[in-house]
C-alpha positions in Angstrom: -34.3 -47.9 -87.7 -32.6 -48.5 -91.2 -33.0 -52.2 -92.6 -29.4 -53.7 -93.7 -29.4 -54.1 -97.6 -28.0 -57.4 -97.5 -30.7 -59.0 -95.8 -32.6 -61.4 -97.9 -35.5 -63.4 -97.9 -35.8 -66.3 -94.6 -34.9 -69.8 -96.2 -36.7 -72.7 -94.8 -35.3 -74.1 -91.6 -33.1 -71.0 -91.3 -32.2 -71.2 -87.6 -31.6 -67.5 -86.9 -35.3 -66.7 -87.9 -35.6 -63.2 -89.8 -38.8 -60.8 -91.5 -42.1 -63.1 -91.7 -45.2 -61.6 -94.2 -47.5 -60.0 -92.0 -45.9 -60.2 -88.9 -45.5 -57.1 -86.6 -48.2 -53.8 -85.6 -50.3 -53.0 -88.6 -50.1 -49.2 -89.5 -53.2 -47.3 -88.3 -54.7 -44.1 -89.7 -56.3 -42.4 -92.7 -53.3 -42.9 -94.5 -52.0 -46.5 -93.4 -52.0 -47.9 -96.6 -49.3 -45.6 -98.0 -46.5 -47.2 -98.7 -43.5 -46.6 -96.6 -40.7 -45.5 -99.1 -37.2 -45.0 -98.1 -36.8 -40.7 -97.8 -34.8 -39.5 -100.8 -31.4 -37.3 -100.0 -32.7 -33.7 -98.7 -30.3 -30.9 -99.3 -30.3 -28.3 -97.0 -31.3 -25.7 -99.4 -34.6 -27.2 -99.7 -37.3 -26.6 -97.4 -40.0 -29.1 -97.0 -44.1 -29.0 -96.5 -45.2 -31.4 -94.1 -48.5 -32.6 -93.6 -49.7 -34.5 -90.5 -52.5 -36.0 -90.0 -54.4 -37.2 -86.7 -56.4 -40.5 -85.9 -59.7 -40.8 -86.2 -61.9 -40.0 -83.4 -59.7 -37.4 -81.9 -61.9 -35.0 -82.8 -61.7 -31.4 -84.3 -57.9 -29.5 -84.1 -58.7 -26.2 -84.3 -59.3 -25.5 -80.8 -58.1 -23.3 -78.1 -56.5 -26.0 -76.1 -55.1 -27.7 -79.2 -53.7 -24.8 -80.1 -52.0 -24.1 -77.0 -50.7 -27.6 -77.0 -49.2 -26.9 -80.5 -47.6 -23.9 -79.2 -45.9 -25.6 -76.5 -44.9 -28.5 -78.7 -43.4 -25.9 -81.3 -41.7 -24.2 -78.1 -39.7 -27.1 -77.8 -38.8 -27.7 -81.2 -37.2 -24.2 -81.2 -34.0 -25.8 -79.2 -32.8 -27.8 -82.2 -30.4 -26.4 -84.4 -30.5 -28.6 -87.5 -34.1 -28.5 -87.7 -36.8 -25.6 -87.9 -40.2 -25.6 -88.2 -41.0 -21.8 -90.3 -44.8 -21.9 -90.8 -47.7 -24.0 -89.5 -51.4 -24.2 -89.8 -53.9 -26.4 -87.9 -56.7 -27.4 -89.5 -60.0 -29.9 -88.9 -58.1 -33.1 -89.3 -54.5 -32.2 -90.5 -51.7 -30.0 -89.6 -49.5 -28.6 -92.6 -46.1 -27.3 -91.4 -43.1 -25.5 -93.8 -39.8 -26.8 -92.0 -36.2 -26.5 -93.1 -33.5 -28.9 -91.9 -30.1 -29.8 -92.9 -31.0 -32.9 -94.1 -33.2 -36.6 -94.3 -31.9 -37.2 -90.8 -32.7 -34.0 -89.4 -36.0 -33.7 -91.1 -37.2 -37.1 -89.3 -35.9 -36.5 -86.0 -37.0 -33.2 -85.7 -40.4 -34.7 -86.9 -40.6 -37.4 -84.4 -39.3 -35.0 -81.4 -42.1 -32.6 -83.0 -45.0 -35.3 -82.4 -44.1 -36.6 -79.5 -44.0 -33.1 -77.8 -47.7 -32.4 -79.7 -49.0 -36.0 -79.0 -48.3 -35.4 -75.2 -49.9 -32.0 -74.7 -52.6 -32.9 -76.9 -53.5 -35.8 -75.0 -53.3 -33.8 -72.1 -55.7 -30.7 -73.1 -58.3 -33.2 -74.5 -58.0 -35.1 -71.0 -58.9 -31.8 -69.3 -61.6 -30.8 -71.9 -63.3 -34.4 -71.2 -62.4 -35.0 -68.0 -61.2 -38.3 -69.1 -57.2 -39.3 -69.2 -56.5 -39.5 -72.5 -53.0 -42.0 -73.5 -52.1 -43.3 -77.0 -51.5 -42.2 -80.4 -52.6 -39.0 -81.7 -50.9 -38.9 -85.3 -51.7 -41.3 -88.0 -49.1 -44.0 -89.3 -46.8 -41.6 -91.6 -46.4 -38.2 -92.3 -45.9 -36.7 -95.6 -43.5 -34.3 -97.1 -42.9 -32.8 -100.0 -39.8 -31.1 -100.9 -39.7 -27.3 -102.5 -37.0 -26.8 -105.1 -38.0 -24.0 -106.7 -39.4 -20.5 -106.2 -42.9 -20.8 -107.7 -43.2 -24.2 -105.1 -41.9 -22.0 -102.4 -44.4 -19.7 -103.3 -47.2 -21.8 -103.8 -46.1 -24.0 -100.4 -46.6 -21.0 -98.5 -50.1 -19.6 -99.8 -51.2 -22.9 -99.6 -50.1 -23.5 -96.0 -51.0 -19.7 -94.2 -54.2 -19.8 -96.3 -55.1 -24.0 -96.1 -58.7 -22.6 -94.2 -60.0 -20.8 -97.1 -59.5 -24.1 -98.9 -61.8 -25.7 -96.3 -64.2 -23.3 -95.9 -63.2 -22.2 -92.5 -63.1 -18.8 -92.9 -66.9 -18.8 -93.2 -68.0 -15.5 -91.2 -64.6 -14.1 -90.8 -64.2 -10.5 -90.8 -62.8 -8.9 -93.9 -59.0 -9.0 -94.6 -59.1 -11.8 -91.2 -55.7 -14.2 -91.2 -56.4 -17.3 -90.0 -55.8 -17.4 -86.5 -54.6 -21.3 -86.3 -52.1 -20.3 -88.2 -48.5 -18.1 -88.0 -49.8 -15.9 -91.0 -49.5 -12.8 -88.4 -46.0 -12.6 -88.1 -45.1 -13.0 -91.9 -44.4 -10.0 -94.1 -45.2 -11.2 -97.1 -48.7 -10.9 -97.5 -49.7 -8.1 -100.3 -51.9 -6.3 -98.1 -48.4 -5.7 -96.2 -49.2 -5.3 -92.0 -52.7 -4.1 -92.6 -53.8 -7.5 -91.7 -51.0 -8.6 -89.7 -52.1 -6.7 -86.6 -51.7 -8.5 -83.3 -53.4 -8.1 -80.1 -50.8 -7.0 -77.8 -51.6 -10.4 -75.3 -52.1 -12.8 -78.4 -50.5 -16.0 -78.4 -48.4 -16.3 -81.4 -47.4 -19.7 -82.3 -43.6 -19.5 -81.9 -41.6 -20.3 -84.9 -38.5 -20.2 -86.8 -37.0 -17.6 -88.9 -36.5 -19.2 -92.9 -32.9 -19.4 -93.6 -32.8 -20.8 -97.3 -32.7 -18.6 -100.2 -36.0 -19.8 -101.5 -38.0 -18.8 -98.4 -36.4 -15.9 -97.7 -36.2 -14.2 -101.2 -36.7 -16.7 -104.0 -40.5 -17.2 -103.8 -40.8 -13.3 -103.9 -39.7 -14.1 -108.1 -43.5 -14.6 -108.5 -46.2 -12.3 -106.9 -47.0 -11.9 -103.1 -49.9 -13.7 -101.3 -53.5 -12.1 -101.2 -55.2 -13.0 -97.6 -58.2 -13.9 -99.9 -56.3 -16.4 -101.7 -57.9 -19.6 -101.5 -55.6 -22.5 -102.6 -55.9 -25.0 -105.3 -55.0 -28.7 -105.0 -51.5 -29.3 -103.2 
């Protein structure tokens, strides 16, 4: 809810009350002491990477329920028109996403709808794993984006994103020329290995998302060289 620019600071005795120092929920989560900026102006041309992270004591994400859940949350996502989510990857703690929308408004309600869909069927599947309802909030206090404007951040946005579990070490053990498979990596073509390592099971649950309409996801990042599967990212 936007905050009127003309409101100023509560005078003493001020009869219609107003904002008091400390008052209101405190912000939970890793990242609760971020500071909660107004979102710049988002042209449409510019996707975004998103990264959302959990509460702590949820527990580890990249699970077969929790993955399900996400696919179902995604599912519904796919009915908006002004927002898309293009690429996703679930990792221990943290979910990184590459979404286009057609603008600030769009990217934060396509967000919100986003979570609430994933908070809901992850509260569910963790209810049935432990046999215990489980109600509340699954997402820490904020999430962040970061807008791509260029080619070589398009670029880098996606190797980072499809290839995040080499970063963390989870693709200890995996089989040579593996995707990770809590991530959509399987349906993308861009990979320089081409569809050698995009085979798919023919019953595999793909996590359903959104074909990239701006220029810089569909052809712009291709200016600098595809993405290895063996890639493993540097800081984002």
């Amino acid at each position: 809810m936007a905050t009127s620019r003309r409101q100023g600071q509560l005078r003493f005795g001020d009869p219609r009350g107003g904002r008091r120092p400390g008052a209101g929920r405190p912000p939970r989560g890793p990242r609760a002491s971020e500071r909660h900026e107004a979102r710049a102006p988002l042209r449409k041309e510019h996707p975004v990477h998103v990264t959302l992270r959990v509460v702590e004591g949820l527990g580890r994400l990249r699970r077969r329920d929790v993955y399900r859940a996400m696919r179902r949350a995604l599912i519904t996502s796919l009915r908006r028109d002004d927002f898309r989510v293009v690429h996703l990857s679930i990792q221990g703690n943290h979910i990184h996403l590459v979404v286009e929308a057609t603008n600030a408004t769009a990217l934060a309600r396509g967000m919100q709808g986003l979570q609430i869909s994933a908070a809901k069927h992850i509260n569910r599947a963790i209810g049935r794993r432990t046999g215990a309802r489980r109600r509340g909030q699954v997402f820490a206090d904020r999430y962040h984006p970061r807008v791509i404007t260029s080619p070589r951040q398009a670029r880098h946005a996606l190797a980072y994103v499809l290839n995040n579990w080499r970063r963390h070490g989870a693709d200890r053990g995996a089989r040579p020329g593996r995707l990770d498979p809590y991530a959509t990596g399987a349906h993308w073509d861009g990979w320089a290995d081409g569809p050698v390592v995009t085979r798919l099971r023919p019953d595999a649950e793909i996590l359903p998302v959104a074909f990239p309409t701006t220029w810089l996801l569909t052809t712009g990042w291709k200016r600098h060289r595809k993405v290895s599967p063996w890639e493993r990212p540097g800081a984002g």
